[in-house]
Residue, then its C-alpha position, 0 to 999 in steps of 0.5 A: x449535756x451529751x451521754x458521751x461527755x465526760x463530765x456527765x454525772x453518768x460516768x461517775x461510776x464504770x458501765x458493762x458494753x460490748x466492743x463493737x470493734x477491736x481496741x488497743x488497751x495501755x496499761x499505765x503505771x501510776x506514779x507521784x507525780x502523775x506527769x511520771x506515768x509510764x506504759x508498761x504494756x499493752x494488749x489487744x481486745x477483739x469485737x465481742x469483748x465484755x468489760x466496764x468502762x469509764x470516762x474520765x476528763x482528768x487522767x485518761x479518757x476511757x479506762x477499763x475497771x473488770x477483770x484483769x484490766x482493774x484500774x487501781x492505785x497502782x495501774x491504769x488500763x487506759x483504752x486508745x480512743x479519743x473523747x468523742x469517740x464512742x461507736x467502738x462500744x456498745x452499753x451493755x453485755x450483748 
């Protein structure tokens, strides 16, 4: 099974990387049921950036937990990238 894939038992909790390129981040409100989320707001993060990453089959494909982009019961800090896509990171603080 391929690190990258969500299903591995490596993201079952948030990993620090670096972006090795800018990304787009949707924060998402949470609610019940979940087919009612709705964006509330988004924001740019430059290369160079630091924060902790999951990958998630369930809800969004990568989400952020560090720091302002917290994803908890209320929000979810969402990055706009595909499943495969993982050149856009790096694993750890460089």
């Amino acid at each position: 099974m391929s690190l990258y894939n969500p299903a591995n038992p490596f993201w079952n909790h948030a990993h620090w990387v670096t972006l090795q390129q800018n990304v787009t981040v949707t924060k998402i409100r949470n609610t019940d049921p979940m087919s009612n989320r709705y964006r509330v707001a988004t924001y740019s993060l430059k290369k160079g950036h630091h924060l902790k990453l999951f990958h998630s089959a369930v809800n969004v494909s990568w989400g952020l937990d560090s720091g302002k982009f917290n994803t908890n019961r209320t929000y979810t800090y969402a990055v706009n990238k595909n499943d495969n896509s993982h050149t856009w990171f790096k694993f750890g603080i460089h």
